[in-house]
C-alpha positions as CSV (number, residue, x, y, z in Angstrom):
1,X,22.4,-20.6,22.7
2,X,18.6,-19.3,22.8
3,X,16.0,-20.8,24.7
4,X,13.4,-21.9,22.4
5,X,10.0,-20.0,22.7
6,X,6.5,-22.2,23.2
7,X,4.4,-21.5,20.3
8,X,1.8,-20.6,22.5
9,X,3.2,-17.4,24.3
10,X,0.8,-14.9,24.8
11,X,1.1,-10.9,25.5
12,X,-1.6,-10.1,27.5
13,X,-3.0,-6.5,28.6
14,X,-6.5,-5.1,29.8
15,X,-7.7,-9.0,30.0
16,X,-7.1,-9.6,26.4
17,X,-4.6,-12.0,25.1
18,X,-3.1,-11.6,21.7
19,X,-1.0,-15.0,20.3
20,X,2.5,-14.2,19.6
21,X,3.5,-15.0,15.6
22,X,5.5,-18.0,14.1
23,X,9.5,-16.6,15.6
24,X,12.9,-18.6,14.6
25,X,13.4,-19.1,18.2
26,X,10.5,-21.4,18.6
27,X,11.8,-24.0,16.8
28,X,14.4,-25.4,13.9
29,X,11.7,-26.7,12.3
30,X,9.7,-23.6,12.1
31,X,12.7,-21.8,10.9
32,X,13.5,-23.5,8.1
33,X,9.5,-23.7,7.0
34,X,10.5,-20.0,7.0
35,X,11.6,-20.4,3.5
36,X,9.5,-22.4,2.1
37,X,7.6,-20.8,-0.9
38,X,4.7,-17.9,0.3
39,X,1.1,-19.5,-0.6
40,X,-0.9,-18.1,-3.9
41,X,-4.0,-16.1,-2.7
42,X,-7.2,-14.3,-4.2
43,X,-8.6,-11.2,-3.6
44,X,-11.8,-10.5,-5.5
45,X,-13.5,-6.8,-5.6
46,X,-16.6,-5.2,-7.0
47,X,-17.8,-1.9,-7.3
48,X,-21.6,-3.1,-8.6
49,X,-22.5,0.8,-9.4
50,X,-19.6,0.4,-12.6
51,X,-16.8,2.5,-13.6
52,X,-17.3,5.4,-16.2
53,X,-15.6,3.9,-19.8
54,X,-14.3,7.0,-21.0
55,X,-12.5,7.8,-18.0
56,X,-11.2,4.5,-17.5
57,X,-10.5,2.4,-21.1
58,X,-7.7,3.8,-23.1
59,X,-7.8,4.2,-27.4
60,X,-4.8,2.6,-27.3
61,X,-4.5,-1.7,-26.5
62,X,-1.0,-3.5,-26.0
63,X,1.7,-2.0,-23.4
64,X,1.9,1.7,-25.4
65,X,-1.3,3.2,-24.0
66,X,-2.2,6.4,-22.9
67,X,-3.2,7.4,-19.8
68,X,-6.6,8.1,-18.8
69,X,-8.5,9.6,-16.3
70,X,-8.5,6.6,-13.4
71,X,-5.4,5.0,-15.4
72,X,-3.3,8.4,-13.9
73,X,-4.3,7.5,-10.3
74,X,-2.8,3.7,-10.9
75,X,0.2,4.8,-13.3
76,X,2.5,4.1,-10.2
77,X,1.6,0.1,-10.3
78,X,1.3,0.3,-14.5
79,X,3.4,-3.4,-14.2
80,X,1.6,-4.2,-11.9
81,X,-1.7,-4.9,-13.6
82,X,-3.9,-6.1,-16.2
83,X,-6.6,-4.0,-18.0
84,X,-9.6,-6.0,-19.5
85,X,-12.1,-5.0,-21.6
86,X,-14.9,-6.9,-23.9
87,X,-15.0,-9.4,-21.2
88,X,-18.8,-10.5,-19.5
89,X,-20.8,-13.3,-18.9
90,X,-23.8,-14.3,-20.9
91,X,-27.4,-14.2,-20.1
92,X,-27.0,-11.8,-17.5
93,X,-30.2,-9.7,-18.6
94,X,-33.9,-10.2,-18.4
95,X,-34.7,-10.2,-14.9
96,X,-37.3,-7.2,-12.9
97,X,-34.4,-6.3,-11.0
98,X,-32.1,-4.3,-13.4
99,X,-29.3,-5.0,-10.8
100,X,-29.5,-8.8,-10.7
101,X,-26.5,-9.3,-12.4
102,X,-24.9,-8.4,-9.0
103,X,-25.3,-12.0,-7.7
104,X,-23.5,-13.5,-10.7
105,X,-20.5,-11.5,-11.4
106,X,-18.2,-14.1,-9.2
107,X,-20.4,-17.2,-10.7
108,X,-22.2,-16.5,-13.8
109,X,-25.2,-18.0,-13.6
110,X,-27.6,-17.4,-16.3
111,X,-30.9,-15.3,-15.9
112,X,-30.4,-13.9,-12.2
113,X,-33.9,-12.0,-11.0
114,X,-35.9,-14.3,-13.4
115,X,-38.2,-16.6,-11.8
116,X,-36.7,-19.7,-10.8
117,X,-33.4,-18.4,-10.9
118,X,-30.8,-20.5,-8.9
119,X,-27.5,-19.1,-8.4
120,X,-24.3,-21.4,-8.6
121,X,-20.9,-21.5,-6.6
122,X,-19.1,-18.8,-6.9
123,X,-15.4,-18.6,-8.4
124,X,-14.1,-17.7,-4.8
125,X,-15.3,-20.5,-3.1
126,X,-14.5,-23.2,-5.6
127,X,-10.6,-21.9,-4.2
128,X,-12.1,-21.7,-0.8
129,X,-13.6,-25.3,-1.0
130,X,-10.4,-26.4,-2.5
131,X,-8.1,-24.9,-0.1
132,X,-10.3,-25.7,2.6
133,X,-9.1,-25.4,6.1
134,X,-5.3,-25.0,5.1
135,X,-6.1,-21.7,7.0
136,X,-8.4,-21.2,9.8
137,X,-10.7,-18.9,7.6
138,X,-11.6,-20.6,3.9
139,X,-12.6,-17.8,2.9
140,X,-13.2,-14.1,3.9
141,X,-16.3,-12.1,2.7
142,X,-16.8,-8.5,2.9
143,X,-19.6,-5.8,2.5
144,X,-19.3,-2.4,2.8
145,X,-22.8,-1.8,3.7
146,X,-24.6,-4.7,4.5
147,X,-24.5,-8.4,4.6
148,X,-25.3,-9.0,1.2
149,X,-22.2,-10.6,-1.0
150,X,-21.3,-12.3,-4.5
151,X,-19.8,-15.5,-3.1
152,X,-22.4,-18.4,-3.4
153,X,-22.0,-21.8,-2.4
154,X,-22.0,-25.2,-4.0
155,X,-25.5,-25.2,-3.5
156,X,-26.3,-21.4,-4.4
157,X,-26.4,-20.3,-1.3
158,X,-25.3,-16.5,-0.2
159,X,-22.8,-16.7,2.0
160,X,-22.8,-13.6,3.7
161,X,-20.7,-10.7,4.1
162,X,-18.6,-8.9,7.1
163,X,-19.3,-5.2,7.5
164,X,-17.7,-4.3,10.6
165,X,-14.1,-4.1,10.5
166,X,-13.8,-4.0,14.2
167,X,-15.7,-7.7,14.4
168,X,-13.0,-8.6,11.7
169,X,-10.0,-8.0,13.6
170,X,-11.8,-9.3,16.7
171,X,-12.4,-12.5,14.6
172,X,-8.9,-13.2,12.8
173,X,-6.4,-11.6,15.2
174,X,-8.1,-11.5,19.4
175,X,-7.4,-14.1,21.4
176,X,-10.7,-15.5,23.7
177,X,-9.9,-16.3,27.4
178,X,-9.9,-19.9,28.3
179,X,-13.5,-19.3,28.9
180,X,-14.2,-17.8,25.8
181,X,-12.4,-20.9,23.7
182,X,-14.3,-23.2,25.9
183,X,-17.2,-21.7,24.7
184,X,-16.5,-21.9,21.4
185,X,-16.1,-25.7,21.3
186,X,-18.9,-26.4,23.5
187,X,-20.8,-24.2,20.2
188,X,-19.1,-25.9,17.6
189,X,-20.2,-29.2,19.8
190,X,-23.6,-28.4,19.9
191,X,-23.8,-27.8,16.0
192,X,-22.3,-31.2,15.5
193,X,-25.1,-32.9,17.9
194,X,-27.9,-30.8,15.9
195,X,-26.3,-31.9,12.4
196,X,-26.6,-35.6,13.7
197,X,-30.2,-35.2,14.6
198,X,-30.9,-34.1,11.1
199,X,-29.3,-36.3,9.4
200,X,-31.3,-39.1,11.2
201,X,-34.5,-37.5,10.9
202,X,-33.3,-37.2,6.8
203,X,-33.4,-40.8,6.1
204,X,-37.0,-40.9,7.4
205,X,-38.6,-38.0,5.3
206,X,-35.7,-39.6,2.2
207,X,-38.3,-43.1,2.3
208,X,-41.4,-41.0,2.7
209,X,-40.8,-38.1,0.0
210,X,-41.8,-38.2,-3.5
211,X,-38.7,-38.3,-6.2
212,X,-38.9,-34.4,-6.7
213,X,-38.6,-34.3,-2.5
214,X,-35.7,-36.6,-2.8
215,X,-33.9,-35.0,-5.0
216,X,-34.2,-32.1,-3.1
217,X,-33.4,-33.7,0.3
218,X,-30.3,-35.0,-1.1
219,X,-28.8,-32.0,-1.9
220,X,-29.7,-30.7,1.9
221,X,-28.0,-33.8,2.4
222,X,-25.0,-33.0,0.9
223,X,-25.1,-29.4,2.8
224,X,-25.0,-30.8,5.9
225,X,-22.3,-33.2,5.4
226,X,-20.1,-30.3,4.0
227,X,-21.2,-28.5,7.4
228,X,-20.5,-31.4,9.8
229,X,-16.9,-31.6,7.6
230,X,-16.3,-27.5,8.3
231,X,-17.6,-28.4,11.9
232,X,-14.6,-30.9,12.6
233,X,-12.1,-28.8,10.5
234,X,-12.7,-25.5,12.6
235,X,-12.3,-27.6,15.8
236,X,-8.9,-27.8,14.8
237,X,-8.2,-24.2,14.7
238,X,-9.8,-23.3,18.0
239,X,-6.9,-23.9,20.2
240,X,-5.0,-22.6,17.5
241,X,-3.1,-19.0,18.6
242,X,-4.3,-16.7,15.9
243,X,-1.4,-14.2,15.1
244,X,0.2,-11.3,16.9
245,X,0.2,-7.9,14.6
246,X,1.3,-4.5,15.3
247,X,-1.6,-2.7,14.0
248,X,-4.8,-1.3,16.4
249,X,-8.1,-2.7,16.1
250,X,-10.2,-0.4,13.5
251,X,-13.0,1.8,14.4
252,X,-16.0,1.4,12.6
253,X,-17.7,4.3,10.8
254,X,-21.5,4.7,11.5
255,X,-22.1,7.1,9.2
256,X,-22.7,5.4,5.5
257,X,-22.3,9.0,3.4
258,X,-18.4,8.2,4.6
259,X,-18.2,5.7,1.5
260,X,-14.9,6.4,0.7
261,X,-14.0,6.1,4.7
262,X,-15.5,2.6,5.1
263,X,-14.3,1.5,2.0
264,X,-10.6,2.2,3.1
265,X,-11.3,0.7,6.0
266,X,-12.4,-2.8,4.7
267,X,-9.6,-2.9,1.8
268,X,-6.7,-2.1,4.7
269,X,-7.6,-5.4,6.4
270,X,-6.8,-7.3,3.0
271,X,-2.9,-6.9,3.6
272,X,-3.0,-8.0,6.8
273,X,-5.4,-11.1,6.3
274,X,-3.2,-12.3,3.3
275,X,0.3,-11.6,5.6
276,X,-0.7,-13.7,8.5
277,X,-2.4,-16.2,6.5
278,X,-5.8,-16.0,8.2
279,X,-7.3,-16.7,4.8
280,X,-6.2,-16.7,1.2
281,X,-9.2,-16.0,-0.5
282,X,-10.7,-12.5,0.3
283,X,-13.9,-11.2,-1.4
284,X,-15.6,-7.7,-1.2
285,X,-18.5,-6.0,-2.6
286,X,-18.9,-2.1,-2.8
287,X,-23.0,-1.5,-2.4
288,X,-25.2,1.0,-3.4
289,X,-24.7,3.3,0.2
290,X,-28.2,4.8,-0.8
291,X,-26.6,8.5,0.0
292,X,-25.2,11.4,-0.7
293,X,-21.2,10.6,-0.3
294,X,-18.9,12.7,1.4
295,X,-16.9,13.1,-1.7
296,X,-16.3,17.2,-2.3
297,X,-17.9,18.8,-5.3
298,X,-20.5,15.7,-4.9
299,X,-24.4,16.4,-3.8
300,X,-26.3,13.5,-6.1
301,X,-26.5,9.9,-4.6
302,X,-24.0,7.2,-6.1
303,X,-26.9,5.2,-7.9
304,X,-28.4,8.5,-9.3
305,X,-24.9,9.6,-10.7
306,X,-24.1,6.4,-12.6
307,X,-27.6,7.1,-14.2
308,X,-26.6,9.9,-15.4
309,X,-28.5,10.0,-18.7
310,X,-25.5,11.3,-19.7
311,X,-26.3,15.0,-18.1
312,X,-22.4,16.5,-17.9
313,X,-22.9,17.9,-14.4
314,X,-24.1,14.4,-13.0
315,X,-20.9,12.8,-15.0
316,X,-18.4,14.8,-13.2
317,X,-19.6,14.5,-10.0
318,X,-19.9,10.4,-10.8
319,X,-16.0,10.7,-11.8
320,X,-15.2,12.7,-8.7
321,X,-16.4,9.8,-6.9
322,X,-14.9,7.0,-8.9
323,X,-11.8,8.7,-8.5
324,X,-11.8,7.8,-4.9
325,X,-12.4,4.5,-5.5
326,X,-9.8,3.8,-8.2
327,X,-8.0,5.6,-5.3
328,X,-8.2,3.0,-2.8
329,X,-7.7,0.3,-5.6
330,X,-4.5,2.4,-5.7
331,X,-3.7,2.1,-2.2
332,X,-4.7,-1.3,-1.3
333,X,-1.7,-2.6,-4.2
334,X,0.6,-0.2,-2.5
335,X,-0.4,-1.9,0.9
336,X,0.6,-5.2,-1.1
337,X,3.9,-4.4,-2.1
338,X,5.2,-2.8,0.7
339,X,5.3,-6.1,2.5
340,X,7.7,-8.0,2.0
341,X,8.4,-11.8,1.6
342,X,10.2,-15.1,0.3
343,X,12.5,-12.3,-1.4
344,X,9.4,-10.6,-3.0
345,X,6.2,-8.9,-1.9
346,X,2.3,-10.2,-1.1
347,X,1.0,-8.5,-4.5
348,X,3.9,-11.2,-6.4
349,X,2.0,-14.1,-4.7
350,X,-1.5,-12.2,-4.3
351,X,-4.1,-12.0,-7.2
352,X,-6.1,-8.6,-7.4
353,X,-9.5,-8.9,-9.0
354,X,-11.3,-5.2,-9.3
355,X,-13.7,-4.2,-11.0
356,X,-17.6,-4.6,-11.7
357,X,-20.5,-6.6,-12.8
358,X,-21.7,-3.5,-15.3
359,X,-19.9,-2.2,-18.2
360,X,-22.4,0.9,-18.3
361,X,-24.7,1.7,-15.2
362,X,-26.3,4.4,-17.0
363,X,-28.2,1.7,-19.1
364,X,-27.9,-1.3,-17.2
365,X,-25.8,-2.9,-19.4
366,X,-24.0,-6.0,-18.4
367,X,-21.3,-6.1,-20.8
368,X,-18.0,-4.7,-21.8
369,X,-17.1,-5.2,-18.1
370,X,-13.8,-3.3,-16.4
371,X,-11.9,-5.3,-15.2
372,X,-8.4,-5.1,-13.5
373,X,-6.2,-8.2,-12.6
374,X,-2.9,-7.0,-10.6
375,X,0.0,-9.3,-8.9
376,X,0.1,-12.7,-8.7
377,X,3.2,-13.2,-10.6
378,X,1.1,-13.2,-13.9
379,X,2.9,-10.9,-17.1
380,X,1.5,-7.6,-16.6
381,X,1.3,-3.9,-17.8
382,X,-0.7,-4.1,-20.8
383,X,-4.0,-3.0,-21.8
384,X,-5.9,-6.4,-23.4
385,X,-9.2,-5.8,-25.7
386,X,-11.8,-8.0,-26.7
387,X,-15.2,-7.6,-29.2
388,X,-17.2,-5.5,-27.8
389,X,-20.1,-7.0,-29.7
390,X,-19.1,-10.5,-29.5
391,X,-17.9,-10.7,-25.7
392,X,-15.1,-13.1,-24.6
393,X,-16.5,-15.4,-21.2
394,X,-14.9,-13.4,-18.2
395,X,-15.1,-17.0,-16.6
396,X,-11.8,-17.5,-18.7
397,X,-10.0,-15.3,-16.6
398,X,-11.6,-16.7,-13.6
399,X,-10.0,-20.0,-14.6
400,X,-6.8,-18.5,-15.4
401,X,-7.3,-16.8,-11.8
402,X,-8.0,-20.6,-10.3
403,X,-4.8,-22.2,-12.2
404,X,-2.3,-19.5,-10.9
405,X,-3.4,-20.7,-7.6
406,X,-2.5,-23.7,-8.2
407,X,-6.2,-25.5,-8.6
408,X,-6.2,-27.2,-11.7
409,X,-9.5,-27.1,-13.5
410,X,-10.6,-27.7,-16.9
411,X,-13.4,-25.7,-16.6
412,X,-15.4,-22.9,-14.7
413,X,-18.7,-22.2,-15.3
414,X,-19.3,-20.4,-19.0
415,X,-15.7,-20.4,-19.7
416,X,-14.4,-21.6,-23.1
417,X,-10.7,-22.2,-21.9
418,X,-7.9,-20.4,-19.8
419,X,-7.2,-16.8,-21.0
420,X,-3.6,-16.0,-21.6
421,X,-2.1,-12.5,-23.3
């Protein structure tokens, strides 16, 4: 007969301590939680600089298409996946910035870069807020340049992205000293004791402020209360082990011409966040690196490629790059199904969103999006077309996306119903 194993054994080396994972041995009860059913997750990513159309979208719609250009790359994972097109959101146009649309493409709020404009919650953290802290990150949000992301909050607020992969495996998988988990309470503590200090001084400025003030106090109001409520929730977690993997920590790349590198780097983590259920809802955004990528047969910038005012040299040297990113696409849902659970894989129980907020960078246009949706147990390996004058509301597979989850909404922002094919 085994001994059972406290939960909170630790391996420890050069003064770092790394929690061992959920084992058998530790006890009947965790054992038999062993089979319970694997969690639904979402993984949601953008390339905002678009994917060339007539190296991605076939002539062909329905489960007989040809393959194309970026279609060949992915032909290993063909059941894997969904291909959309003549999906977008409305009013995405208008604004001074011709990018602005990047903001929306997770929430659809109308009329981004136009004075006034107020962005809305984002379909990722309606399934983080849901979820809540079920896991001890909500969410995870990823940049591969800089902080800048696509999930907003309730109240239209950026939440901002990781860049670093080395600060993300510090974050979901090192183990603080006693010290260092001291710390982090007595933090945690401190934000609690400022949040009550503010919500005092609220109810004075709420009796002094005008109706317009008020209205805007009360939706601070509602900020903070969510805060205070993440406050409590994270407590919980912070004697929490976090879980033992295998893998090294990452080493972050300096150098931003390495797009395809950094890229790689963020998209490996994805696997292993889902696998130890650190989060499941996992969003990145591919930037504008402002460079020349180390991408052979390439010497334009990204952004100046996918303007390519349709000069032939600047196209092939925009698919060369594209390539690489369909590439990791490619990889990442490799990464999925090579791991195995509950009798299946992560991609069975993990929903792949890829693709991008334009349907042609050369012009700025914000329609005919491509978009991918891969695992999640959905009915794949078809190509599904849409007007390409008369758009259907990509928020329809968002909510789709939300009910395979197992969040139950009528409704998501411009969506008209659930998409099904």
């Amino acid at each position: 007969m085994f001994k059972p194993l406290d939960r909170r054994t630790f391996l420890k080396a050069a003064g770092v301590a790394v929690a061992l994972p959920l084992l058998e041995s530790m006890s009947p009860a965790i054992a038999s939680a062993a089979t319970a059913a694997p969690p639904k997750r979402m993984v949601t990513i953008c390339n905002t600089l678009g994917l060339h159309k007539q190296s991605l979208f076939p002539e062909t719609a329905g489960a007989d298409y040809e393959m194309t250009e970026y279609l060949e790359i992915l032909k290993e994972h063909k059941n894997d996946f969904t291909l959309f097109s003549g999906l977008a959101h409305k009013g995405q146009r208008g604004g001074r910035q011709p990018h602005a649309c990047e903001m929306t493409w997770l929430s659809a709020a109308r009329n981004p870069g136009l004075d006034g404009f107020r962005n809305s919650i984002s379909v990722d953290q309606v399934a983080a807020n849901t979820l809540g802290y079920v896991t001890r990150f909500p969410s995870v949000v990823l940049g591969s340049a800089m902080e800048q992301s696509q999930s907003y909050s309730s109240s239209g607020v950026m939440i901002p992205g990781m860049k670093e992969p080395s600060k993300l495996f510090s974050r979901l998988f090192l183990q603080g000293n006693p010290e260092e988990v001291a710390q982090q309470n007595r933090n945690l503590g401190d934000g609690q004791s400022i949040l009550d200090a503010l919500m005092a001084r609220m109810e004075v400025l709420k009796r002094r402020g005008s109706s317009g003030d008020k209205q805007q106090l009360e939706e601070y109001f509602e900020a903070i209360r969510k805060a205070e409520k993440d406050i409590t929730e994270a407590q919980g977690w912070i004697d929490t082990p976090k879980p033992a993997i295998d893998d090294e920590p990452p080493v972050d790349i300096g150098d931003s011409a390495e797009l395809i590198a950094k890229i790689q780097l963020l998209l490996d983590m994805i696997p292993l966040i889902v696998q130890t259920d650190s989060s499941r809802v996992v969003t990145l955004m591919i930037h504008d690196h402002k460079v020349v990528p180390k991408v052979e047969g390439v010497t334009g910038e990204h952004h100046t490629l996918s303007h390519h005012g349709k000069d032939p040299e600047s196209i092939v040297q925009l698919r060369k790059i594209e390539c690489k990113l369909v590439n990791c696409f490619d990889r990442l849902l490799t990464q999925l199904k090579q791991k195995k659970e509950a009798g299946g894989n992560l991609l069975d129980n993990t929903q792949v969103l890829f693709g991008s907020n334009l349907g042609n960078a050369n012009a700025h246009i914000s329609q005919n999006l491509p978009i991918f949706l891969a695992g999640g147990g959905l009915n794949h390996g078809t190509y599904i077309t849409h007007d390409e004058d008369d758009n259907a509301p990509l928020c329809n597979l968002f909510l789709t996306m939300l009910n395979t989850m197992g969040i139950e909404t009528d409704s998501f922002a411009q969506s008209t119903g659930a998409m099904s094919w």
